[in-house]
Rosetta silent file (secondary structure, phi, psi, omega in degrees, C-alpha in Angstrom):
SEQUENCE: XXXXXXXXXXXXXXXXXXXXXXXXXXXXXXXXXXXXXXXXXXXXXXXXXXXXXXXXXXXXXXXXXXXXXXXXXXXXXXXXXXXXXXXXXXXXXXXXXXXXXXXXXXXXXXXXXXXXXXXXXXXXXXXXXXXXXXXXXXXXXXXXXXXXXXXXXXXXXXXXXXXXXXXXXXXXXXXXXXXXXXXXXXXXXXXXXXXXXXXXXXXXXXXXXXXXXXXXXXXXXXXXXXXXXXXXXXXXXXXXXXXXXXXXXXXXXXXXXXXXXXXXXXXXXXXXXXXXXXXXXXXXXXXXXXXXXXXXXXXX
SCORE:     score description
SCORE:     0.000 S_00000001
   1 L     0.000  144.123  173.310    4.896   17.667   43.438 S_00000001
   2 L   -61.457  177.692  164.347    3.175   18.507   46.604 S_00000001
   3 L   -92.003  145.801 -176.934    2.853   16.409   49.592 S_00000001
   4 L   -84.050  158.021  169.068   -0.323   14.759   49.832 S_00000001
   5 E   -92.624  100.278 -179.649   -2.875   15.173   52.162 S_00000001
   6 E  -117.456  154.603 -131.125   -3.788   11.778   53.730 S_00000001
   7 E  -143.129  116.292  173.069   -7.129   10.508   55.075 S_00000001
   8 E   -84.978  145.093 -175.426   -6.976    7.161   57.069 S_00000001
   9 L  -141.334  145.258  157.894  -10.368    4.951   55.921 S_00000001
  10 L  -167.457   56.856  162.119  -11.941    1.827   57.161 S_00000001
  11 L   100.081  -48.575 -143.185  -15.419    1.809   56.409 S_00000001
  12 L   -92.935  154.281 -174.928  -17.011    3.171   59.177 S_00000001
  13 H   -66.075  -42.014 -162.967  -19.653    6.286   58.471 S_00000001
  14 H   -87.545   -9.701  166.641  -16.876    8.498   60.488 S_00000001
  15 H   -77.745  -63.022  153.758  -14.319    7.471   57.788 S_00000001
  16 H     6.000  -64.045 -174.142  -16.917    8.645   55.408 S_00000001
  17 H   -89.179  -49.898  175.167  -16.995   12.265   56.474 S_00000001
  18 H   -35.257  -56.560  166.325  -13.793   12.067   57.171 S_00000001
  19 H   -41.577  -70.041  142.189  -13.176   11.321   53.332 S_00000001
  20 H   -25.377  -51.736  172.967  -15.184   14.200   52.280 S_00000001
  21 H   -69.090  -59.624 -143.217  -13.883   16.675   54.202 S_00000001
  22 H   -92.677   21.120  157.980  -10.257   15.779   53.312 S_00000001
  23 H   -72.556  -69.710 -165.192  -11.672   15.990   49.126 S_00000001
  24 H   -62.477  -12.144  160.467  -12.727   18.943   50.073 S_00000001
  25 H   -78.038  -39.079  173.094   -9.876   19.884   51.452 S_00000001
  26 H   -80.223  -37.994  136.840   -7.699   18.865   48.925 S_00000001
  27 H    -6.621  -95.924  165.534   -9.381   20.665   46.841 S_00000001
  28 H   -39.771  -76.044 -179.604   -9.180   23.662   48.022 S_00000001
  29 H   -53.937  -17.029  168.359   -4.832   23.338   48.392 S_00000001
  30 L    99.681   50.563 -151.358   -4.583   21.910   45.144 S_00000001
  31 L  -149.001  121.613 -165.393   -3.211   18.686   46.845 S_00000001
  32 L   -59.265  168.860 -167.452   -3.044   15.156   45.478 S_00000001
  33 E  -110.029   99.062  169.537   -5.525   12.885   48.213 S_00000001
  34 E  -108.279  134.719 -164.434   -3.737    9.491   49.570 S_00000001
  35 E  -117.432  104.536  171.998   -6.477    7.358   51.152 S_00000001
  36 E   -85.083  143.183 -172.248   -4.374    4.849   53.565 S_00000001
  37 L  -140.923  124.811 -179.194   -6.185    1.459   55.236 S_00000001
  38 L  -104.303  148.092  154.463   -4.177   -0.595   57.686 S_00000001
  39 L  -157.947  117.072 -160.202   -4.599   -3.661   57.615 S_00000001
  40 L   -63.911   -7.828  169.908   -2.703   -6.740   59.273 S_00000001
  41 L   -22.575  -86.092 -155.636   -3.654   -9.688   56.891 S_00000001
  42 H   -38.875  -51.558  174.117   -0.381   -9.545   55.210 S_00000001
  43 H   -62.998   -1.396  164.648    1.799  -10.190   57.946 S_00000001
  44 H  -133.688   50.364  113.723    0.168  -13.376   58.519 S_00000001
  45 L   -23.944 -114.089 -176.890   -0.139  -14.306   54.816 S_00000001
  46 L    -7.104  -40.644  177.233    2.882  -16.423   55.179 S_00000001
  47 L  -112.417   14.081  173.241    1.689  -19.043   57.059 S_00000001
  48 L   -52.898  143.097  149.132   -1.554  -19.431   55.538 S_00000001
  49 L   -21.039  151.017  167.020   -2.235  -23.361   54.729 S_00000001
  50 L   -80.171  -26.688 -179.029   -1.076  -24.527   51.385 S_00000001
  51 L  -106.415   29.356  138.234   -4.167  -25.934   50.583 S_00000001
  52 L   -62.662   82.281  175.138   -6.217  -22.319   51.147 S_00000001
  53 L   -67.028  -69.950 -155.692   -6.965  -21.330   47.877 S_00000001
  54 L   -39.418  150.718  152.542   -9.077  -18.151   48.935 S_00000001
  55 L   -66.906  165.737 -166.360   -7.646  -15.347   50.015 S_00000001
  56 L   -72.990  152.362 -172.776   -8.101  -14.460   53.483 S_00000001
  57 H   -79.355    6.234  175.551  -11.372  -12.577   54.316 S_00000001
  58 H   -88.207  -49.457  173.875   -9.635   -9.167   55.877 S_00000001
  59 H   -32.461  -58.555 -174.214   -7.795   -8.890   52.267 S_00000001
  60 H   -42.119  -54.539 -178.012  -10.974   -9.239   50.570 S_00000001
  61 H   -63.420  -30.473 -163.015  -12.561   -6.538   53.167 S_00000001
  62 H   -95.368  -21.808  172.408   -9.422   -4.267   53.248 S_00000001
  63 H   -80.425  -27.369  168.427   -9.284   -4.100   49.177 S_00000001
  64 H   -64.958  -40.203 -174.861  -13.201   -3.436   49.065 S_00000001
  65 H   -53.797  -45.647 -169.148  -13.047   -0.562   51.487 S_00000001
  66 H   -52.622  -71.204 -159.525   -9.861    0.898   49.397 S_00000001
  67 H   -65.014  -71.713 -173.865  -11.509    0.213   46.108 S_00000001
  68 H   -88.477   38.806  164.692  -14.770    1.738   47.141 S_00000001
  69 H  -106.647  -25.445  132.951  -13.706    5.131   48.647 S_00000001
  70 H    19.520 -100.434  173.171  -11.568    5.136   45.746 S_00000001
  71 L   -49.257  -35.098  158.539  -14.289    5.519   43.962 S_00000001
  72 L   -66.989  -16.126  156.165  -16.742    7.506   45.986 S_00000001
  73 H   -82.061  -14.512  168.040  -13.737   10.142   45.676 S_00000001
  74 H   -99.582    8.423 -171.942  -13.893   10.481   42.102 S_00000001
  75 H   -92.821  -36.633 -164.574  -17.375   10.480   41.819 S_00000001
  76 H   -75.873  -28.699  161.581  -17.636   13.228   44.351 S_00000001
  77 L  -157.567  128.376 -178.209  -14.726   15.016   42.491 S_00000001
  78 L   -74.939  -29.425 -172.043  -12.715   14.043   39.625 S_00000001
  79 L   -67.224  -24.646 -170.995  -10.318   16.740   39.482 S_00000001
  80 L  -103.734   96.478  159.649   -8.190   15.608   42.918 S_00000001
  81 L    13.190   60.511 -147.722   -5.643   13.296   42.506 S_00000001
  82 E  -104.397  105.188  163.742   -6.434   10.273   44.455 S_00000001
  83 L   -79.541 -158.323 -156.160   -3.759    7.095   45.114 S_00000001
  84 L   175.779   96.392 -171.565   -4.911    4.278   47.591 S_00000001
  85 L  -115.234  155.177  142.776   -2.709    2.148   49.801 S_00000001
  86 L  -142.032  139.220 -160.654   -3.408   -0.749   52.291 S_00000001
  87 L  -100.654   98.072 -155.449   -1.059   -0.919   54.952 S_00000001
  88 L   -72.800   35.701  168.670    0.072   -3.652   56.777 S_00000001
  89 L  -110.405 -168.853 -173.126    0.401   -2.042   60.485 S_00000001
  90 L   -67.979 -179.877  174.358   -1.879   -1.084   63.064 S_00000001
  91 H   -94.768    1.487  122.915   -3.920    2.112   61.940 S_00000001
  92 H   -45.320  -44.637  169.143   -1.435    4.144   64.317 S_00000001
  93 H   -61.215  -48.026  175.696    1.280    3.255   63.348 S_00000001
  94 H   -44.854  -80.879 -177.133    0.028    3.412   59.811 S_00000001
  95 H   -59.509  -15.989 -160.835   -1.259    6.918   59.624 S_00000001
  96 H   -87.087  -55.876  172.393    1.824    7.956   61.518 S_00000001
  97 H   -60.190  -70.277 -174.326    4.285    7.027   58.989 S_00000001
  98 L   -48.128  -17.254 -165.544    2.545    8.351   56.530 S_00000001
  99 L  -110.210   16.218  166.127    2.084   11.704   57.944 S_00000001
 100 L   -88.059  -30.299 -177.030    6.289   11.981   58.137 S_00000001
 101 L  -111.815   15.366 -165.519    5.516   12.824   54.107 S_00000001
 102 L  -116.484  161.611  146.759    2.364   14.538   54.043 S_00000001
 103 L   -43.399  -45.812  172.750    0.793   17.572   54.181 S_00000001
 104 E  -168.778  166.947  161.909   -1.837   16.932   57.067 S_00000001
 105 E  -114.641  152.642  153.334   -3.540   13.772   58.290 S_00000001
 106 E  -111.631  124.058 -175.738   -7.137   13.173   58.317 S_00000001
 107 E  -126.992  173.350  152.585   -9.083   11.099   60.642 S_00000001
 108 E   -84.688  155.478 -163.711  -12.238   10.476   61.756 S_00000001
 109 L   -74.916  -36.899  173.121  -13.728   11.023   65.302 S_00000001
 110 L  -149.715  145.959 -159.382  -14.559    7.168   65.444 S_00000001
 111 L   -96.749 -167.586  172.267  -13.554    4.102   63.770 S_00000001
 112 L   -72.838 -102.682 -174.101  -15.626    0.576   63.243 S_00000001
 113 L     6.904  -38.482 -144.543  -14.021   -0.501   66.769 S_00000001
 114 L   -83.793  154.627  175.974  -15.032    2.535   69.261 S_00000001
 115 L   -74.991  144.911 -173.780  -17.314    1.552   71.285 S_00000001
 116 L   -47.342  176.302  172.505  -21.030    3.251   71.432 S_00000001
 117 L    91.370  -55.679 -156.371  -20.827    6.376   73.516 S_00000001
 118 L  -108.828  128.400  179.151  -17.299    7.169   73.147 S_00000001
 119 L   -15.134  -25.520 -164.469  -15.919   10.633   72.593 S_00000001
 120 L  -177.233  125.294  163.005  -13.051   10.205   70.219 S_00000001
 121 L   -79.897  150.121  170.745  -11.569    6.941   68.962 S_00000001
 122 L   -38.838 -104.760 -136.600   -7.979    5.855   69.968 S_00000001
 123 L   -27.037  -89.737 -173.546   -6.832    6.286   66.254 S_00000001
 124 H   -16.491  -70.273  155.429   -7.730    9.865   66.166 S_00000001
 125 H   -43.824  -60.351 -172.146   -6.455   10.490   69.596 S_00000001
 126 H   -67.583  -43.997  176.567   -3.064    8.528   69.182 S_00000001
 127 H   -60.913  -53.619 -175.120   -2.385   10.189   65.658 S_00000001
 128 H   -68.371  -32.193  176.009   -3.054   13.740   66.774 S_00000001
 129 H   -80.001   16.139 -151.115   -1.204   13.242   69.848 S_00000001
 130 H  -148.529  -18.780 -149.286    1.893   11.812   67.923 S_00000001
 131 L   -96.071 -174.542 -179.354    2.207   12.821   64.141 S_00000001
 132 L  -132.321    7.348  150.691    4.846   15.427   62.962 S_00000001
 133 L  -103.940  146.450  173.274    2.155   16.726   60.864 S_00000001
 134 L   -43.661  157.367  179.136   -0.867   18.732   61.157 S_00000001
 135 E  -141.284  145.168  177.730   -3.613   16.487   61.994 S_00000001
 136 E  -133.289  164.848  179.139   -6.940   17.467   61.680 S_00000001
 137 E  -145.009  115.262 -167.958   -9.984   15.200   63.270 S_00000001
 138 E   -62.858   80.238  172.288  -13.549   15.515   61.639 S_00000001
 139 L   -79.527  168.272  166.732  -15.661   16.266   64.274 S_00000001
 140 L    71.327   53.514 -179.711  -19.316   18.323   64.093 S_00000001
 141 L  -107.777    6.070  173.624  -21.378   16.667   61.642 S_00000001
 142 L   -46.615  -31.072  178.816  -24.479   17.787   63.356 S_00000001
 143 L  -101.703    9.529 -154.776  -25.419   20.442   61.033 S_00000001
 144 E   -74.781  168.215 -176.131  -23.738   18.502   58.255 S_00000001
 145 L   -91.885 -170.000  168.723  -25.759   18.405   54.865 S_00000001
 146 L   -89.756  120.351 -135.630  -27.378   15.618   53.123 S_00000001
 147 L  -129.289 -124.558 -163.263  -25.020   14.249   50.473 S_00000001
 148 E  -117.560 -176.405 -165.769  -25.720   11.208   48.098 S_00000001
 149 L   -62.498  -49.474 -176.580  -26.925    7.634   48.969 S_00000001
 150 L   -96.254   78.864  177.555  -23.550    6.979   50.414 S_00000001
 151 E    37.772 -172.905 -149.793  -23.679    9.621   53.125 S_00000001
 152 L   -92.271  154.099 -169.635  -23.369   12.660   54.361 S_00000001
 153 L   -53.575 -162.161 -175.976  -21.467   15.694   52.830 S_00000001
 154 L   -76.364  159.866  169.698  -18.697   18.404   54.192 S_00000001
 155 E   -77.299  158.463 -176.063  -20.698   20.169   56.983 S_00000001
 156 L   -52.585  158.923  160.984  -22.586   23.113   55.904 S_00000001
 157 L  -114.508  172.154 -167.165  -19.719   26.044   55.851 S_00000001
 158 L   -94.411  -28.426  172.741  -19.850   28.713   58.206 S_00000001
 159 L    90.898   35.311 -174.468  -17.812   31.328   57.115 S_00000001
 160 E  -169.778  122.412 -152.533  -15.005   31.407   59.472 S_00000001
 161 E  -133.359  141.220  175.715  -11.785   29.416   60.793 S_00000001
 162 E  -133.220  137.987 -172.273  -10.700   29.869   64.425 S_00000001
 163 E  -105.741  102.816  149.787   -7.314   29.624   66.132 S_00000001
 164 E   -66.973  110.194 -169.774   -6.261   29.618   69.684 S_00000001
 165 L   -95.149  165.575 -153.286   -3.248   31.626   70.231 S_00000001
 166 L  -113.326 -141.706 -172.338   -1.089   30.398   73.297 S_00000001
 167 L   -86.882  149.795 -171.815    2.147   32.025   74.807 S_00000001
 168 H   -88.904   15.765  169.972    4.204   33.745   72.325 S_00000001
 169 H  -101.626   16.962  166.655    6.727   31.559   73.366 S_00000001
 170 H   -79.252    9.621 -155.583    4.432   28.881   71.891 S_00000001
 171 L    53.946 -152.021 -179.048    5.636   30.060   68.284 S_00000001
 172 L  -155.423   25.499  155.808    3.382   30.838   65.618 S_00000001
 173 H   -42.801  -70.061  159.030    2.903   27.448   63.541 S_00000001
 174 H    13.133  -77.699 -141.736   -0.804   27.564   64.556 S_00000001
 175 H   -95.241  -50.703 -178.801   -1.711   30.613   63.933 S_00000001
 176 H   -42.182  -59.606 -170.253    0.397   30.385   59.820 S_00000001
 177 H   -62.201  -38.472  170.128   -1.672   27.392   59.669 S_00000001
 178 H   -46.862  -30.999 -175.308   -4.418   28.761   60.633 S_00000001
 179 H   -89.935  -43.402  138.650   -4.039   31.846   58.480 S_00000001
 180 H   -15.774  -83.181  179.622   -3.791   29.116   55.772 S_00000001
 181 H   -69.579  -49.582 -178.510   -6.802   27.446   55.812 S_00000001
 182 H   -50.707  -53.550 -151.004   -9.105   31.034   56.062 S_00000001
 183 H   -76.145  -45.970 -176.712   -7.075   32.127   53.058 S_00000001
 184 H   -68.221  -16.457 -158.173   -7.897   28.630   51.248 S_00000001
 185 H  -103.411  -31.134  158.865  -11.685   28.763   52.377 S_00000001
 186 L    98.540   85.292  175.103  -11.416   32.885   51.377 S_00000001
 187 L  -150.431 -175.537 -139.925  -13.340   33.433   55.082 S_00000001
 188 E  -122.366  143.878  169.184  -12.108   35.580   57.687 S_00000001
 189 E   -82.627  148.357  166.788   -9.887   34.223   60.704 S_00000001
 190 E  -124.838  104.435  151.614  -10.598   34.960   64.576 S_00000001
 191 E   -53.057  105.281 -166.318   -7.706   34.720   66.405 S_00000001
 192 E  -103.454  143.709  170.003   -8.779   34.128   70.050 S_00000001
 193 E  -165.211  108.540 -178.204   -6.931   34.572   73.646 S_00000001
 194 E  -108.767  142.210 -159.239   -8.423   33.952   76.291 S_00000001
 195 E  -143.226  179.477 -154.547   -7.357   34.824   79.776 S_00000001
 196 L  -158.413  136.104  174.056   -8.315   34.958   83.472 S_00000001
 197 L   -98.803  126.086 -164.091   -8.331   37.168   86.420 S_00000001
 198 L   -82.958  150.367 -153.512   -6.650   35.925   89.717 S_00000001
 199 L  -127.181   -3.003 -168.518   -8.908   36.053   91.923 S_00000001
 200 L   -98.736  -31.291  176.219   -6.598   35.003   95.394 S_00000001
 201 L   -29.742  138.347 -179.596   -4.881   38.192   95.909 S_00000001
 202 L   -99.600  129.705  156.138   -4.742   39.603   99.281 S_00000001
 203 L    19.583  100.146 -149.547   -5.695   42.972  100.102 S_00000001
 204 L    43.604   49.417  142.332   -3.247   45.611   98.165 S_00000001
 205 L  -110.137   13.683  160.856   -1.371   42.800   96.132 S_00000001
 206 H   -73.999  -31.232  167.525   -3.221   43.380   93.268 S_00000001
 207 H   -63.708  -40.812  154.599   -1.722   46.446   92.667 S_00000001
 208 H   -48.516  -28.605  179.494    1.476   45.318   92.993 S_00000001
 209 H   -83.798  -25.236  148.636    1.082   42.667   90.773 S_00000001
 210 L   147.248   26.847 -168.212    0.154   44.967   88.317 S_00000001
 211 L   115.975  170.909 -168.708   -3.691   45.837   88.231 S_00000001
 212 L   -96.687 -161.256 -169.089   -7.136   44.206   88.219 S_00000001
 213 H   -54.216  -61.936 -166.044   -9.200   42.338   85.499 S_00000001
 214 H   -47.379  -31.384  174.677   -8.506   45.441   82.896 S_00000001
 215 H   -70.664  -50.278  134.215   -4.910   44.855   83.409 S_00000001
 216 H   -22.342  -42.448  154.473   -5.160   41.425   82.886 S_00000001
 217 H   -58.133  -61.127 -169.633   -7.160   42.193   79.523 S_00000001
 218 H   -60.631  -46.561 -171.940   -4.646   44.601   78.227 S_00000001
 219 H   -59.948  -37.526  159.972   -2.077   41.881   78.467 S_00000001
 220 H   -55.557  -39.114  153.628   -3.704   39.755   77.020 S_00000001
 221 H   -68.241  -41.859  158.131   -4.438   41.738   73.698 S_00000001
 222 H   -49.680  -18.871 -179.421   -1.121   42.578   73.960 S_00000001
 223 H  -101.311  -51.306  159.438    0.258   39.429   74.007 S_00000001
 224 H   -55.597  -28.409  174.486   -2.242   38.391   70.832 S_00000001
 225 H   -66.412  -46.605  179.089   -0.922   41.336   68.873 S_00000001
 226 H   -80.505  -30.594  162.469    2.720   40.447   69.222 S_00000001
 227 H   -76.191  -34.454 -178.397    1.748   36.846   67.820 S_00000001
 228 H   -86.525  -19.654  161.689   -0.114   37.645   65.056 S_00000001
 229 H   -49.533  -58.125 -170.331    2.561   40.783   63.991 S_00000001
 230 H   -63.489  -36.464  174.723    4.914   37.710   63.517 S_00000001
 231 H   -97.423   16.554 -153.599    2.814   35.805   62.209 S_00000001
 232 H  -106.687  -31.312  177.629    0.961   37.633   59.625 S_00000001
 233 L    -4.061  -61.087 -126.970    4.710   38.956   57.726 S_00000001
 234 L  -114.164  -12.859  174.365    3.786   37.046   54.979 S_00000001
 235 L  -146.173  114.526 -175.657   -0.088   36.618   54.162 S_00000001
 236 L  -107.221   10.230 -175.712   -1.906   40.024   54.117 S_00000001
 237 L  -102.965   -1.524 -163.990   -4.936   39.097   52.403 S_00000001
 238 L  -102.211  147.115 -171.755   -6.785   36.930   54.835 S_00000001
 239 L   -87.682  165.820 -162.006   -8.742   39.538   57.030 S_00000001
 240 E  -146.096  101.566  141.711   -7.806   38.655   60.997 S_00000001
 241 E   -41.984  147.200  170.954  -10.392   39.048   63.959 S_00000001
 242 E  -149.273  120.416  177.970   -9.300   39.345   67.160 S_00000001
 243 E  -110.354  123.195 -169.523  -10.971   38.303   70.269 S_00000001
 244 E  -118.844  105.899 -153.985  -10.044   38.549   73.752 S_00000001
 245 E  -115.064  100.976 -175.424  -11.849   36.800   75.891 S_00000001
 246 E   -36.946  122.518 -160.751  -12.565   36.176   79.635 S_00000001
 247 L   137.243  175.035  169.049  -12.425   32.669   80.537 S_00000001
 248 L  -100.140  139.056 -173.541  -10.639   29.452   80.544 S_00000001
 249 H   -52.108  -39.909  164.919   -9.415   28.587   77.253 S_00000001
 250 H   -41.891  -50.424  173.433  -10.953   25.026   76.571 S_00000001
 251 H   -41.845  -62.422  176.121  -14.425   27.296   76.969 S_00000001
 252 H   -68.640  -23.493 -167.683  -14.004   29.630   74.850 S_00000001
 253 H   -86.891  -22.719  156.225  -12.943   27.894   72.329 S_00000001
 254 H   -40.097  -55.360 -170.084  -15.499   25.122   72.713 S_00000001
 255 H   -60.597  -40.673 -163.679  -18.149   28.152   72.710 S_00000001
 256 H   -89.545  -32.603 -170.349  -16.598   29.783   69.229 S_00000001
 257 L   -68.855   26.880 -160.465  -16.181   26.286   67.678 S_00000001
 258 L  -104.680  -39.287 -166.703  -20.436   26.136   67.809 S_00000001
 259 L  -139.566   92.620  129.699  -20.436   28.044   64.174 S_00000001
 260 L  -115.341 -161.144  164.816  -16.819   27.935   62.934 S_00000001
 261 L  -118.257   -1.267  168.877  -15.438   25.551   60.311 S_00000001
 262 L  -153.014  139.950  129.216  -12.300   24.658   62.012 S_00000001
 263 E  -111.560  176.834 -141.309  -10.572   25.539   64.592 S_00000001
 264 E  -162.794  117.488 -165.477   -7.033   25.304   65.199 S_00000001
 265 E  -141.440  144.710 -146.250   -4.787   24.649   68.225 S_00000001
 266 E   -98.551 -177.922  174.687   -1.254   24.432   68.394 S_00000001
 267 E  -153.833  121.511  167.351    0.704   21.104   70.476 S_00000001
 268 L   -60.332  127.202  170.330    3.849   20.983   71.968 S_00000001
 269 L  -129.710  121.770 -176.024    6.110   17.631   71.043 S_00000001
 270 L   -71.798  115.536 -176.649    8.609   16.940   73.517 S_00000001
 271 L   -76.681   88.145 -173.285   11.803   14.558   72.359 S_00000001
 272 L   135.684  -29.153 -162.706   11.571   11.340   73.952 S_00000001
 273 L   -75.711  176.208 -143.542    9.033   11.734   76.116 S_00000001
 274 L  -136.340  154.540 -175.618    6.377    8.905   76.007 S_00000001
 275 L    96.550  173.935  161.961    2.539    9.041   76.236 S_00000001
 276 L   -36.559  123.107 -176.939    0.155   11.916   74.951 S_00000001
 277 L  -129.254   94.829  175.915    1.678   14.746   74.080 S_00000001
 278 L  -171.095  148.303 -177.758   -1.476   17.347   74.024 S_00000001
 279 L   -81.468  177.551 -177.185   -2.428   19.913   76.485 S_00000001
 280 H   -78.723  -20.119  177.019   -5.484   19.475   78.056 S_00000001
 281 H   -65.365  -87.884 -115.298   -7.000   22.580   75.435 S_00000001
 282 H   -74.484  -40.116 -172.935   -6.113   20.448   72.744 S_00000001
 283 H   -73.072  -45.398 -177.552   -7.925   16.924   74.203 S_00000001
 284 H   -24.511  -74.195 -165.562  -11.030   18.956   75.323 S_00000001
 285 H   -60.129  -35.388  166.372  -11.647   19.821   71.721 S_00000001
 286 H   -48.032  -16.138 -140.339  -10.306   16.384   70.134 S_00000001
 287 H  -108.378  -75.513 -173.038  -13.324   15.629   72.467 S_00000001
 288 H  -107.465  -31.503 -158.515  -16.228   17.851   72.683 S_00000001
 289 L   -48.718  143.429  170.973  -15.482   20.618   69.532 S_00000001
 290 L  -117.694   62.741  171.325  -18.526   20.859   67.255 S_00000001
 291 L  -152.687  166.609  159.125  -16.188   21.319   64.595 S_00000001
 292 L   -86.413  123.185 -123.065  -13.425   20.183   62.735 S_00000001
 293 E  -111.657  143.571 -176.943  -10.246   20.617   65.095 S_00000001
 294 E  -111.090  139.319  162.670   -6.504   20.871   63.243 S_00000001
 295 E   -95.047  141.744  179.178   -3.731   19.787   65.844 S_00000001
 296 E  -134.938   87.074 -145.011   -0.643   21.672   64.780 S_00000001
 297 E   -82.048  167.713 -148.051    1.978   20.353   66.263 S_00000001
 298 L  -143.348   64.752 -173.562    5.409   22.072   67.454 S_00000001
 299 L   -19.118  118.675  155.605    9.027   20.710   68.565 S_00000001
 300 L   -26.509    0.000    0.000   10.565   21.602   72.031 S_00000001
């Protein structure tokens, strides 16, 4: 059986889309759907009164949410395989564990918690910068369509999934996944690499260093070309764009992620160390993208 693709939910309108997209997603890979809910009742269960008959009111709340997304996933499609857990950790921890047996994680950009205003909720952030799975975080719902009384659909699609490719000593996880999802969506990938011209040289060390802007360009295609020969071995059918682009990378990719339907950026995870472990490309987009962004992360 495959590994499932699981979609953390609690309620909130960005768990919503979030749900939707990863149907729609699931969909597409053929991939049963596990829709995980943390919730901490249970560990303090145990010391309820004896003479509390009710159950406590986050059970009540954490089995309605389960029970109706449940349901709003088979309504929306019957065909994808849907389980249902609630989980008694935080919803880091929660989604974390779960994504040691999955396929991808899905989150939403903000839970019932984040505060107005803000950019990305900790869940989203703490999962993508942590999981050992792809993560993807549903961003871009500006353009999204109008879907049924309980809210809105997959974003319109676009016709296109885009990848930032890094150093080729960054691997090529990324870019397979990436060449994945265009193949599942049957749209075309653009492979992106964006570069920069130093601009501090002093007065004949540019030459030495090896050339101007064009030189700087060249390498740069050159350097995309040697990632995608490796990575490409093995799936010839998705057609592959290639863009080379002046700039700082967060930019461009913010700039292409205006009409894609994903984009897709790779993450280094270091062993042991503690805190975020995403580049600053990766948080930008977790951030600002007006799309939905896959982290795809990638062992020292």
């Amino acid at each position: 059986m495959h590994s499932p693709l699981v979609v953390g939910v609690d309620g909130s309108e960005s768990s919503l889309r979030a749900l939707d997209w990863a149907l729609a997603e699931a969909a597409r890979h053929d991939l049963p759907l596990r829709l995980v809910h943390a919730s901490l009742w249970e560990r303090y269960e145990g010391i309820r009164p004896s003479f509390a008959a009710e159950r406590p009111t986050d059970q009540v709340m954490a089995e309605h949410i389960v029970a109706s997304c449940a349901e709003r996933a088979h309504a929306r499609d019957p065909g994808v395989r849907v389980s249902a857990d609630i989980v008694p950790e935080d919803p880091v921890s929660a989604l974390l564990r779960a994504g040691q047996e999955a396929f991808a994680v899905v989150t939403g950009s903000r839970g019932r918690g984040a505060l107005p205003g803000l950019l990305l909720g900790s869940v989203g952030l703490g999962v993508a910068a942590h999981a050992s799975c792809p993560v993807f975080v549903v961003r871009g719902d500006r353009d999204s369509e109008a879907g049924d009384a309980g809210g809105a659909a997959e974003p319109r699609p676009r016709g296109r999934v885009v990848v930032g490719v890094g150093e080729p000593s960054d691997g090529t996880s990324a870019v397979r996944f990436a060449l994945g999802e265009a193949e599942a969506r049957g749209c075309p990938l653009q492979a992106v690499r964006a570069w920069r011209h130093a601009v501090h040289h002093r007065p004949g060390e540019e030459a030495a260093a090896g050339g101007g802007a064009q030189a700087e360009e060249a390498r740069a295609a050159q350097l995309l070309s040697d990632v995608l020969r490796a990575a490409e071995a093995d799936r010839g059918r998705t057609e592959v764009r290639r863009a080379v682009v002046e700039g700082a990378t967060h930019r461009v990719l913010l700039a292409v992620s205006a009409d894609a339907d994903l984009v897709v950026v790779g993450a280094l995870r270091r062993h042991g160390r503690v805190g975020l472990q995403l580049g600053r490309v990766a948080h930008v987009l977790l951030h600002h993208a007006e799309c939905p962004v896959a982290i795809v992360p990638r062992r020292a």
